[in-house]
C-alpha positions as CSV (number, residue, x, y, z in Angstrom):
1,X,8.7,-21.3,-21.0
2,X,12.1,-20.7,-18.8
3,X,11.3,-19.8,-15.3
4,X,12.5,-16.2,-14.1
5,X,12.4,-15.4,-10.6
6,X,11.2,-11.6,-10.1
7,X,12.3,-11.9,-6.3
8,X,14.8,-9.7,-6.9
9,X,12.9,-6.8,-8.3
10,X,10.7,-7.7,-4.8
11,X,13.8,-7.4,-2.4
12,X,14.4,-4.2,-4.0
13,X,11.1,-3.4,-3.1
14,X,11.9,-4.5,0.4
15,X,15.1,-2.4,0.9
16,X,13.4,0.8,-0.4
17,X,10.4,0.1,2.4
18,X,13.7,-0.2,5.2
19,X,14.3,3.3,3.5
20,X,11.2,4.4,4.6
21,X,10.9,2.8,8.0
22,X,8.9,0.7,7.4
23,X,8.8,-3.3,7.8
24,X,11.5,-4.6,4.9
25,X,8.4,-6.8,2.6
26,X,8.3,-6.2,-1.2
27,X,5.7,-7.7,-3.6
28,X,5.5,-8.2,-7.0
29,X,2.8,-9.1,-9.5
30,X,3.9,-10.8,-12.9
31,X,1.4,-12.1,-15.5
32,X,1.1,-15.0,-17.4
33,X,3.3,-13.4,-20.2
34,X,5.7,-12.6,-17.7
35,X,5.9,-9.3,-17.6
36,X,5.8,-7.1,-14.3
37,X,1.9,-5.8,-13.5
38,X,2.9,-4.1,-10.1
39,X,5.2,-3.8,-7.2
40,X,5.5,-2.2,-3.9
41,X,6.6,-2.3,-0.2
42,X,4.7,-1.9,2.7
43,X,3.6,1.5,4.1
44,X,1.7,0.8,6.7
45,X,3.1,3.5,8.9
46,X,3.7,5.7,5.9
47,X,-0.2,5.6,4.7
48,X,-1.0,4.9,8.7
49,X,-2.8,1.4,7.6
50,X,-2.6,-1.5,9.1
51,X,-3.7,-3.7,5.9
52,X,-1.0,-1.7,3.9
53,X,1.6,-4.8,3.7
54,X,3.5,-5.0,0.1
55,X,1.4,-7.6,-1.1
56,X,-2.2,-6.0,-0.3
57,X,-0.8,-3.1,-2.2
58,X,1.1,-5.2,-5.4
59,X,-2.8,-7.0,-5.7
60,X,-4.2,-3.5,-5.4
61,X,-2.5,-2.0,-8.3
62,X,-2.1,-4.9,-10.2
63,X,-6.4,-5.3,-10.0
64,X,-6.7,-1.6,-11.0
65,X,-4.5,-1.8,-13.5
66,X,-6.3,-4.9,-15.0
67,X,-9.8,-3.8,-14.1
68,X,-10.6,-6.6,-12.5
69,X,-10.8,-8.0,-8.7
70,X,-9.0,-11.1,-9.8
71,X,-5.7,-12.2,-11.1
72,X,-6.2,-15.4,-12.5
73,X,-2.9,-17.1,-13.9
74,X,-0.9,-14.2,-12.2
75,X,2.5,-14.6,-9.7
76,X,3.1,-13.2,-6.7
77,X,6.2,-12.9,-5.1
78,X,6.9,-11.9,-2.2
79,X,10.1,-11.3,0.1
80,X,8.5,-12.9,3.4
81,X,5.8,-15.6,4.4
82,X,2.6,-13.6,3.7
83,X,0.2,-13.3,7.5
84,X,-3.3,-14.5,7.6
85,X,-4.5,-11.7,6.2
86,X,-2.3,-11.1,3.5
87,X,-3.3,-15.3,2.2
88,X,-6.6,-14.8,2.3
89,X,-6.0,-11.9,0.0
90,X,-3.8,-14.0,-2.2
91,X,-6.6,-16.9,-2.4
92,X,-9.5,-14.1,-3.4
93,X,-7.4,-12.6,-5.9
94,X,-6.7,-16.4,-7.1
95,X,-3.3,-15.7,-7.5
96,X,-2.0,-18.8,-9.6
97,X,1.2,-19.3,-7.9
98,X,2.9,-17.5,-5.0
99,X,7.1,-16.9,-4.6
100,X,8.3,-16.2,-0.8
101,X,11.4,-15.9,0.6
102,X,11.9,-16.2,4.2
103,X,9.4,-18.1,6.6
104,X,7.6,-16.3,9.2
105,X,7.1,-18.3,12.4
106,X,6.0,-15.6,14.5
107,X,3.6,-14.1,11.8
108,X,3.2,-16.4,8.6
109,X,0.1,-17.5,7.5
110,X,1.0,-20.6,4.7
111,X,3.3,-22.7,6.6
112,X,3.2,-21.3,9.9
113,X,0.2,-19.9,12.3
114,X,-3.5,-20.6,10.8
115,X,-2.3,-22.6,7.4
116,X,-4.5,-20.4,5.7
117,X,-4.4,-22.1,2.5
118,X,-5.8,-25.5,4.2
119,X,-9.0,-24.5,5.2
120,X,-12.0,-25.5,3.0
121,X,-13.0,-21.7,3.4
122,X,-10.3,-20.9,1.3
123,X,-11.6,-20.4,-2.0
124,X,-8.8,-20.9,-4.1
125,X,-5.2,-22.4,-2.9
126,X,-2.2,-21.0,-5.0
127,X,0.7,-23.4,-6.0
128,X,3.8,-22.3,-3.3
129,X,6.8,-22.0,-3.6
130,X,9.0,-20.9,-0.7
131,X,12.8,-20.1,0.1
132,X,13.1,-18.1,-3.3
133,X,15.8,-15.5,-2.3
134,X,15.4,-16.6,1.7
135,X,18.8,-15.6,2.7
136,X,18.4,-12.6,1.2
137,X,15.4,-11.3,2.5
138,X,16.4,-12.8,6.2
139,X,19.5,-10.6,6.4
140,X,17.3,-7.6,5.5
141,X,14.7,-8.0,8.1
142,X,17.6,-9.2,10.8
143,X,19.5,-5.9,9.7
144,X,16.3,-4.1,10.4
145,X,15.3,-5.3,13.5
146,X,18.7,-5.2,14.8
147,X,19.1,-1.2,14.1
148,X,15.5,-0.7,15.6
149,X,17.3,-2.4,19.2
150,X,20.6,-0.7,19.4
């Protein structure tokens, strides 16, 4: 099988949750077939909820979808370093392998902060692949911020 990044469809995501005001993160879900299960930004001011990031709500809908609380042999990708909270997520979904962009070194949770991922209470560690699109989604969230301090 050819590898096909779906980071794009995920920094799409990303700059419609700038649209929004919210946080520029976008998620998606692919399954083992390839083929997109869900997608979305965050909304955590939108749907005023803290655990509202893009990729709580991509596993969300992709597990509803599916019926099912796991996503075994599912990708994730996502536009920035997923937090603590987000990883632990990823691991009980047992997302098979997870896309980022841009690190996170005030807020990561995989190779920054907590290492989420190297704790034996994590139940299942994801193969990782970061930088995917990491220029990209860097100038989006440095656009963002930048607008929010002028």
């Amino acid at each position: 099988m050819v590898f096909r990044s779906h980071m794009e469809t995920a920094l799409a995501e990303a700059r419609a949750a700038a649209g929004r005001g919210e946080v520029p993160v976008g998620a998606v879900i692919v399954s083992p077939s390839g083929e997109v299960v869900a997608q979305a930004g965050n909304r955590t001011r939108e749907l005023s909820d803290p655990t509202a990031h893009a990729e709580i709500l991509a596993i969300r809908a992709a597990c509803a979808a599916l019926g099912s609380e796991r996503l075994p042999g599912h990708d994730l990708y996502v536009t920035l370093e997923p937090c603590p909270m987000c990883a632990s997520v990823i691991s009980q979904a047992r997302i098979a392998r997870l896309y980022y962009g841009a690190a996170d070194p005030k807020s990561g949770g995989i190779a920054q902060g907590p290492r989420v991922f190297s704790h034996p209470q994590s139940h299942h560690v994801p193969d990782v692949y970061d930088g995917i699109g990491a220029d990209q989604a860097e100038a989006l969230l440095k656009s963002f911020f930048a607008d929010r301090r002028s």
